[in-house]
C-alpha positions in Angstrom: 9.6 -4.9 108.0 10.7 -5.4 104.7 13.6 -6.5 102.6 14.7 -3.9 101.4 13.8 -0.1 102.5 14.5 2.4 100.3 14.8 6.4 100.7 12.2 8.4 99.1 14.3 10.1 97.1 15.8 6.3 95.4 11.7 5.5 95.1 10.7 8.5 93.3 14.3 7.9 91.5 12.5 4.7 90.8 9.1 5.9 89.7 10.6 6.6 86.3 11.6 2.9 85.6 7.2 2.2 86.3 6.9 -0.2 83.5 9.6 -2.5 85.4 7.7 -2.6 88.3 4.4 -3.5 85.8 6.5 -6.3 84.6 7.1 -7.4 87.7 4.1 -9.2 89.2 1.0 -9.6 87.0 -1.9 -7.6 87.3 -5.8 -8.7 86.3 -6.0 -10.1 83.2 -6.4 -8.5 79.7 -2.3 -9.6 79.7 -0.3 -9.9 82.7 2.5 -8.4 85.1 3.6 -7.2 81.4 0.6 -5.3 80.6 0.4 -3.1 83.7 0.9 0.2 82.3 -2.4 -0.4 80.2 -4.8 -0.8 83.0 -2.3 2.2 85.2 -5.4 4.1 86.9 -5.3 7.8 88.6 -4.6 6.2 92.1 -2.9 3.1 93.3 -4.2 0.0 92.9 -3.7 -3.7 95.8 -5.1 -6.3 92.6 -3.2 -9.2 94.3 -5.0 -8.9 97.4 -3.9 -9.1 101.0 -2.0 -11.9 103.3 -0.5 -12.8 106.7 1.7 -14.8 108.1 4.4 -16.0 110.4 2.7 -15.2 113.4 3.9 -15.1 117.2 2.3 -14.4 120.2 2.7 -10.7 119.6 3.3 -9.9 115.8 2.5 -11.1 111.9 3.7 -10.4 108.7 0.8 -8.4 106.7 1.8 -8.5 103.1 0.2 -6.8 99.4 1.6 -5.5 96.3 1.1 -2.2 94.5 0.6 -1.5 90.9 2.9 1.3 91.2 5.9 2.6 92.7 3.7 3.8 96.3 4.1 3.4 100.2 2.2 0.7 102.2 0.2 1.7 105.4 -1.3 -1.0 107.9 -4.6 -0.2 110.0 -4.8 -2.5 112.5 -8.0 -3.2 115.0 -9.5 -5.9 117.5 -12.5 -4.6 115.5 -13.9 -5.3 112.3 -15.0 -1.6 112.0 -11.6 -0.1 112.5 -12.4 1.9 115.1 -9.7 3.2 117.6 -7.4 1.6 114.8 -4.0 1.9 115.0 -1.8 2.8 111.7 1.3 1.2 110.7 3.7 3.0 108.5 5.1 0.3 106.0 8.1 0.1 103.1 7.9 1.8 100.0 7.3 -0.6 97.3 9.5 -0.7 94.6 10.7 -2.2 91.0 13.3 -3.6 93.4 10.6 -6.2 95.1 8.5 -6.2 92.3 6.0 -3.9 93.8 5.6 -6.2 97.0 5.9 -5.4 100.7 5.9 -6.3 103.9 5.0 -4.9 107.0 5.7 -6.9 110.6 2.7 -5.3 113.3 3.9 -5.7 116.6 2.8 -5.1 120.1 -0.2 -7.1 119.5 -2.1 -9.1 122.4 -1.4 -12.7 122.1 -4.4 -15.2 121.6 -6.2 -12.5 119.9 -8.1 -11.9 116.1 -7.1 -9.0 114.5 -8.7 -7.0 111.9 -6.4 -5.1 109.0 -7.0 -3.4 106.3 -3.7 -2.0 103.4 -3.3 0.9 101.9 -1.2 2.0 99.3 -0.2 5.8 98.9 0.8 7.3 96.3 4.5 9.2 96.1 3.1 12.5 96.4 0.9 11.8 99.3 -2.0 12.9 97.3 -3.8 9.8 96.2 -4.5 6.4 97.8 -5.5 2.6 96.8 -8.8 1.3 97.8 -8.0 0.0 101.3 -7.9 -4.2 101.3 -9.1 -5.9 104.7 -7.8 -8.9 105.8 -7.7 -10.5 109.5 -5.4 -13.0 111.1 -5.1 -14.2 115.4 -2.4 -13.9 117.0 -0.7 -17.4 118.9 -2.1 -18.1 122.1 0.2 -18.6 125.0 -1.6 -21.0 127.2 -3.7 -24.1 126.7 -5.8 -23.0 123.5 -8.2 -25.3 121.1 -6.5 -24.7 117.9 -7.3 -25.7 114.1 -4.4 -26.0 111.6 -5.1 -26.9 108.0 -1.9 -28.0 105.6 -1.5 -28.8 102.1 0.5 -28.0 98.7 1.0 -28.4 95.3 -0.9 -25.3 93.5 -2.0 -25.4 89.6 0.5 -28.4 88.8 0.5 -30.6 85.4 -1.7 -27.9 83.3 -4.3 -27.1 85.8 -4.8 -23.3 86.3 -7.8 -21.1 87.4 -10.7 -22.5 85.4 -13.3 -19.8 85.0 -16.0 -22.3 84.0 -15.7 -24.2 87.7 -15.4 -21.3 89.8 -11.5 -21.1 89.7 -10.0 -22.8 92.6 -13.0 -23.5 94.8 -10.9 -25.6 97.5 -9.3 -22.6 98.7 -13.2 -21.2 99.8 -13.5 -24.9 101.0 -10.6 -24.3 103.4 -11.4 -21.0 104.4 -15.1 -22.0 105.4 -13.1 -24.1 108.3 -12.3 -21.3 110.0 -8.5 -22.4 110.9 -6.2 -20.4 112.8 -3.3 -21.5 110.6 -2.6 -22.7 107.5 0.8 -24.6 106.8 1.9 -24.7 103.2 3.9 -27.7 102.4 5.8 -26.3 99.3 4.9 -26.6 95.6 2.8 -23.0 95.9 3.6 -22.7 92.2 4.6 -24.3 89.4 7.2 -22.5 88.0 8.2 -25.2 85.8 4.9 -26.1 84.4 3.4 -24.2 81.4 -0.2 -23.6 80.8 -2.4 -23.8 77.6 -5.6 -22.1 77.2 -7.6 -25.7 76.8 -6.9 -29.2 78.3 -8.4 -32.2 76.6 -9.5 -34.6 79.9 -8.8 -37.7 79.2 -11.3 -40.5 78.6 -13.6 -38.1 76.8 -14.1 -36.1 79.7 -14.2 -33.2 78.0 -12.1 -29.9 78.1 -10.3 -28.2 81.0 -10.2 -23.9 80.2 -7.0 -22.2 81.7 -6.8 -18.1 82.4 -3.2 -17.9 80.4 -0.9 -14.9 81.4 2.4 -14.9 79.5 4.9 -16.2 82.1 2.7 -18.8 82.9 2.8 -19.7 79.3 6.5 -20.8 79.2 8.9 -22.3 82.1 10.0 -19.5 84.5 13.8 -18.3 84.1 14.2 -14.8 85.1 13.1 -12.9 88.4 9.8 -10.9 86.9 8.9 -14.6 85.3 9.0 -16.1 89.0 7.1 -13.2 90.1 4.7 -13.8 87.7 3.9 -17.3 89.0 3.1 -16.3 92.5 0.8 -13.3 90.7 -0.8 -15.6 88.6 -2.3 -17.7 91.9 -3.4 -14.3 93.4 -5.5 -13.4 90.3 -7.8 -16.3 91.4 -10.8 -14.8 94.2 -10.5 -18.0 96.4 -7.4 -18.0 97.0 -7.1 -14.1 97.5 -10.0 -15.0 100.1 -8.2 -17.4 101.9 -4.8 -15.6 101.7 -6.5 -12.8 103.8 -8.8 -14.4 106.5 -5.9 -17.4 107.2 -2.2 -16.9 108.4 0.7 -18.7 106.6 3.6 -20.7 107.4 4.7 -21.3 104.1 7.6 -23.3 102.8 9.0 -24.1 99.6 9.7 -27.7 97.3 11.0 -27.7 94.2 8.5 -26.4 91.7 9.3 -23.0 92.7 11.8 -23.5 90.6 11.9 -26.5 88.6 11.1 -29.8 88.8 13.4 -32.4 91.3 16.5 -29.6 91.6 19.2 -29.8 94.1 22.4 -27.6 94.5 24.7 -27.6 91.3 22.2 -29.5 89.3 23.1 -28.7 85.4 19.8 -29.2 83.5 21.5 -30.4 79.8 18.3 -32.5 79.5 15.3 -29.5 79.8 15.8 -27.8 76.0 13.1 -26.0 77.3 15.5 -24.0 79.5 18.2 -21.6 78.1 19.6 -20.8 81.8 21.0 -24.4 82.4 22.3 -23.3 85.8 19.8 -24.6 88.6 21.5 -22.9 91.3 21.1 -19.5 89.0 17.3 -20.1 88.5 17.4 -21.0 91.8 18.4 -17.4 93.2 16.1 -16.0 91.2 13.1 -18.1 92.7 14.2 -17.5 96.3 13.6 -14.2 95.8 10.2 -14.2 93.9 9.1 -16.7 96.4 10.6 -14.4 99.4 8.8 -11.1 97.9 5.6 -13.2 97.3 4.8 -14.6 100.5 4.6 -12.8 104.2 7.5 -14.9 105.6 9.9 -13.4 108.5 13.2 -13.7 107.5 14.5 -12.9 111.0 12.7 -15.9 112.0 14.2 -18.5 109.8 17.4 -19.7 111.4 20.0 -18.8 108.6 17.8 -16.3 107.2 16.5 -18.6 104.3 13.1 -20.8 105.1 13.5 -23.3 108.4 12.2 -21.9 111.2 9.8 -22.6 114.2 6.8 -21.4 115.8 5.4 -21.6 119.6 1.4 -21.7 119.1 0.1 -22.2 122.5 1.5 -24.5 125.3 0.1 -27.3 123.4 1.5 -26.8 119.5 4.7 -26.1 117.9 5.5 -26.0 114.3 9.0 -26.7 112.9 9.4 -25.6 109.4 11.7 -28.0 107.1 14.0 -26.7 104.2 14.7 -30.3 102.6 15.6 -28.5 98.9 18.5 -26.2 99.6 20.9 -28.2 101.4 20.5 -31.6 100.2 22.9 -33.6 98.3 22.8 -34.6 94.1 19.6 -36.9 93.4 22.3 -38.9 91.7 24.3 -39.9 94.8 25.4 -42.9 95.8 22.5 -44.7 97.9 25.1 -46.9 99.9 26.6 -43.7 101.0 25.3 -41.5 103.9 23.8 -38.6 102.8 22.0 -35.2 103.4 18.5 -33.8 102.1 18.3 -31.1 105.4 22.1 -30.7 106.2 23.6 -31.2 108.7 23.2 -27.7 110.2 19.6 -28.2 109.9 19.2 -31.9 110.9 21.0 -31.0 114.3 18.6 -27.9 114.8 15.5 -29.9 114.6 17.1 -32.3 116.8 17.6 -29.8 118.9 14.7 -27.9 119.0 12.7 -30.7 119.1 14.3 -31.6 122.1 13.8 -28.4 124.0 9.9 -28.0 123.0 7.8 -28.3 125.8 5.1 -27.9 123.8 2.6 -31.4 123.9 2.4 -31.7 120.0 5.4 -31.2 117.9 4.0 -30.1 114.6 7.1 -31.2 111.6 6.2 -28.9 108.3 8.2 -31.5 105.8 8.0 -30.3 102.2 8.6 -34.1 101.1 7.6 -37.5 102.7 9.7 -39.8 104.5 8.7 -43.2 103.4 7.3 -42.9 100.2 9.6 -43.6 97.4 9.6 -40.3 95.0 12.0 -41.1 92.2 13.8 -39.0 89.7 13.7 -41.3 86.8 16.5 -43.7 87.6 17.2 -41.6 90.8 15.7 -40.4 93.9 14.3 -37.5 95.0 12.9 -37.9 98.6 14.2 -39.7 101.4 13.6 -42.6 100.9 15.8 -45.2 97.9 13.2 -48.2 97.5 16.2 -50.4 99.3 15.4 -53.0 101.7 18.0 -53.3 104.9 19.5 -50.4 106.7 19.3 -47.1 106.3 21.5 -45.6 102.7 21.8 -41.9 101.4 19.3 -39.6 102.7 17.6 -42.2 104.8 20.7 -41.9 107.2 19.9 -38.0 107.9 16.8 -38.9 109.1 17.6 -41.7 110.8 20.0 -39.9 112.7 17.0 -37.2 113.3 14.5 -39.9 114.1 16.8 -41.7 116.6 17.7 -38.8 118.5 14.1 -38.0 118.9 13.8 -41.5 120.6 17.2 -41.1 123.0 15.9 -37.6 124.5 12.0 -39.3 125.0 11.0 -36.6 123.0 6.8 -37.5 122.8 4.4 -36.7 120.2 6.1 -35.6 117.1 3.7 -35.8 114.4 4.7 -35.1 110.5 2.9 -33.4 107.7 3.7 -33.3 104.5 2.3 -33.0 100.9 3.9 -33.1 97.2 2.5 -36.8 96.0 -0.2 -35.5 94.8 -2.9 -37.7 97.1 -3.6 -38.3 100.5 -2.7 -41.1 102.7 -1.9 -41.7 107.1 1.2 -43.4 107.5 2.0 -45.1 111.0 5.6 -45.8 111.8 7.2 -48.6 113.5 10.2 -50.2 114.7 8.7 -53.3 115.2 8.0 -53.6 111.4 11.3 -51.8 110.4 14.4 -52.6 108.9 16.4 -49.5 110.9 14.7 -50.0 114.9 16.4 -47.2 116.9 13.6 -44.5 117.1 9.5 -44.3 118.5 6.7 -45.2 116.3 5.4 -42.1 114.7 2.3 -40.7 112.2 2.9 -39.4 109.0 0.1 -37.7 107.2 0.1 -36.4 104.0 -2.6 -34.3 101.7 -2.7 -32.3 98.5 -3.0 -31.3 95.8 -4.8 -28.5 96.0 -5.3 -27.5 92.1 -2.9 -30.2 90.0 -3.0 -33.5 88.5 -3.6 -35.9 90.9 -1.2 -39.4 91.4 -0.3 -42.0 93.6 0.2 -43.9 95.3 3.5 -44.4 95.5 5.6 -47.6 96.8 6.2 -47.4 100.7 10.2 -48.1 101.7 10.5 -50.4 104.5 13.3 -48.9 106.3 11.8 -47.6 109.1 8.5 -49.4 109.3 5.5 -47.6 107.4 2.4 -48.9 106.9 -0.3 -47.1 104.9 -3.6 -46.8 107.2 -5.6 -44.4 105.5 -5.4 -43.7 101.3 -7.2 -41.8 98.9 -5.5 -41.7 95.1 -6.6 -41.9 91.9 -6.3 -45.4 89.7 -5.7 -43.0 86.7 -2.1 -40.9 86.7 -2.6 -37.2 86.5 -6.3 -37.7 87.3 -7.9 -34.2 86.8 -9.0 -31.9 89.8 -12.4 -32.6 88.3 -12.2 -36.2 89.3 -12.4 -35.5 92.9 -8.5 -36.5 94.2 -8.0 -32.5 95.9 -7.0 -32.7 99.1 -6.3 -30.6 102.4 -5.7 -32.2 105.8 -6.6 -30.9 109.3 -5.2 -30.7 112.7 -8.0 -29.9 115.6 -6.0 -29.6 119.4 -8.3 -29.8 122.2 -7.0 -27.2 124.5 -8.1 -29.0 127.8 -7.0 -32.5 127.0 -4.3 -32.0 124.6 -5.9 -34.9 122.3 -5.2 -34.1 119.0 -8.0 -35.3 115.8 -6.4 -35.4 112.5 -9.0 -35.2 109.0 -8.4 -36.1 106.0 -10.5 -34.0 104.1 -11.4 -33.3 100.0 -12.0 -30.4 97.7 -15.7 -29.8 99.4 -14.5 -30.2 102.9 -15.7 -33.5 103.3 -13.8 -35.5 105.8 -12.4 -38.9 104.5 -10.7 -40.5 107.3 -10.2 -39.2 110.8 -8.4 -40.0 113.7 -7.8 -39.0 117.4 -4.6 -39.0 118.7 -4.0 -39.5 122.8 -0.9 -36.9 124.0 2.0 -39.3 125.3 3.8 -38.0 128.9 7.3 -37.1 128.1 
């Protein structure tokens, strides 16, 4: 499976146009994506690593990138030795991806680990990459313990890979928890956010050393600066780790493009920007973030991000899109309006409704209570207004409500971009808007960014903050300890359901287990 397929004979056409596909992606430093063709070796070359994602009971999404114009092959094996492997043929990768690919395995055993390994060949069949191993499990169909980890918000407010500390080390942290799935609540880059070679900590903590490649060194604007976000991540060796032993559901916010957009937004207030169009920036990040990440377009409903996933009889994940269809951040707050659509509001509704699954996992890029403004405006759900429900609250309290009418039980929300982590318990009995169930909220991150919060709680439909862990200082640094990722553990047998709040080591910070309500 890939985007796009070429023909051989439009690749080798290709081949000649080499240093656009350099430019493309970033490659190991000296330089960047743009300094490719100085590092070109005699044979292919995977330097972003492996990843997987998407999952089903019988297929994933294997991704990688070549260096070079060059076809991708998938070995595939229950075991780690690759023997009685069987090889998948995959795209040839192109300038027209940026060197990316992805190949979907199928007719794979369901609740089962997988071992695979890339390979990149080159176009005249007579050279080959280094093969790059990577494993992911397949969903379970039946009554399966199952450990999901979520988070977001990757090298935010001038925190990159810091050689000096190991780069980013929570990524190692997460992957030493052995989950079966990782959901990625948006923000995976920064695309908006520049870095400097040295950060001056505040508070005479010293100074914070970035790896610099040149499109991370000004705002992203055109495609091959959008892939060179999502390459710069990749150069890090913990998060190349965790890319390949953990499968992805991955979503997008608005950093991967730039900072609070929404459709039609004209950005005459970022200098910084000579393409004021968001919805043209925005193209061009859809499709960085599409080559970048092993995401099934077939699966998403319209073919863009929002999608769901069966994991087991006891977990399902619904995958939010609360960036592409929502109204101006400027709209009228008395007004009802939209930050999923209306398309997309009714399909969670609706999908929610026909789950039979006991938990009903909600993959929200943004919060629902938390008040997220947009200097004067608002960028979340949630307007900071006491009394009924006004703009974007009324999407959601349409959602939340028709939850309630079809007894749908056990929908639990998770959520990062905040920058801290915090359990939020829901409740008509303490809400302004009373027509749904009381529901939990939880909420982790960052992962390598400032850290902030927290942020004023909207009483609307009843939240009160059980559990929080922020900073007291505004875009604390990562080295002040505010890193956060959050885990889900599903007893198979009982359905009961233990949620962790955990930091950058691991550590768990608050924990709680929830009891499976009958439908």
């Amino acid at each position: 499976m890939t985007e796009t397929t070429p023909s051989r004979r439009s690749v080798l056409k290709a081949g000649i146009a080499v240093p656009a596909l350099a430019a493309a992606g970033g490659l190991l430093l000296p330089g960047s994506a743009s300094a490719a063709p100085l590092v070109r070796r005699d044979r292919p070359v995977l330097a972003h690593g492996v990843a997987s994602g998407d999952v089903t009971t019988g297929s994933g999404i294997v991704w990688s990138k070549a260096d070079r114009p060059a076809r991708l092959m998938v070995e595939i094996s229950r075991d780690p030795s690759f023997r009685h492997a069987r090889r998948v043929p995959g795209p040839f990768v192109t300038p027209a991806t940026g060197g990316t690919g992805k190949v979907r395995v199928a007719g794979l055993a369901p609740g089962t680990e997988y071992h695979y390994r890339v390979t990149a060949v080159d176009l005249d069949g007579r050279s080959a990459s280094e093969p790059v191993a990577g494993r992911f499990a397949t969903a379970p169909i039946g009554r399966a313990n199952t450990r999901i980890l979520w988070s977001g918000d990757v090298v935010g407010q001038n925190y990159g890979i810091n050689p000096a500390l190991g780069g980013m080390t929570i990524f190692s942290a997460m992957a030493d928890r052995r989950p079966d799935l990782f959901l990625h609540s948006g923000d995976t880059v920064y695309a908006d956010g520049p870095l400097t070679e040295t950060v001056t900590l505040p508070g005479g903590g010293g100074t914070w050393h970035n790896i610099v490649t040149p499109e991370k060194s000004k705002v992203a604007e055109t495609l091959d600066e959008y892939r060179g976000q999502h390459a710069y991540n990749r150069l890090d060796a913990s998060f190349r780790r965790f890319a390949a032993e953990v499968p992805a559901y991955v979503q997008w916010d608005d950093h991967e493009v730039v900072n609070n957009w929404y459709p039609g937004e004209i950005l005459n207030d970022r200098p910084e920007y000579t393409e004021k169009r968001a919805d043209v920036l925005a193209r061009r990040a859809f499709q960085a973030f599409h080559e970048w990440h092993p995401i099934d377009r077939r699966q998403a409903v319209d073919g863009r991000v929002y999608r769901n996933f069966r994991y087991g009889s006891r977990v399902e994940v619904f995958v939010l899109d609360m960036r592409t269809y929502r109204d101006a951040n400027t709209s009228d707050q008395t007004k009802p309006g939209h930050i999923l659509g209306e398309a997309q509001a009714r399909w969670l509704a609706d999908a929610l409704r026909r789950s039979t699954a006991t938990w009903k996992i909600v993959q929200a890029d943004m919060p629902i209570g938390l008040v997220v403004p947009d200097g004067k405006d608002i960028e979340a759900v949630a307007n900071g207004l006491p009394g009924a429900p006004g703009g974007r609250e009324t999407e959601l309290a349409w959602v939340l409500n028709q939850i309630s009418r079809h007894r749908v039980r056990n929908v639990v929300w998770l959520t990062a971009d905040v920058h801290y982590t915090a359990a939020h318990h829901y409740s008509p009995e303490r809400a302004a808007f009373q027509d749904f169930d009381p529901f939990w909220e939880f909420v982790s991150g960052p992962l390598n960014a400032g850290a902030f919060g927290p942020n004023k709680l909207d009483p609307t439909f009843g939240p009160e903050a059980v559990f929080v862990h922020a900073p007291q200082t505004q875009n604390s640094s990562p080295v002040q300890g505010f890193q956060h990722f959050g885990e889900l553990n599903v007893d198979g047998a009982s359905g009961a359901l233990t949620v962790d709040l955990r930091d950058a080591t691991g550590a768990s910070l608050w924990s709680k287990t929830l009891q499976p309500r009958r439908r």
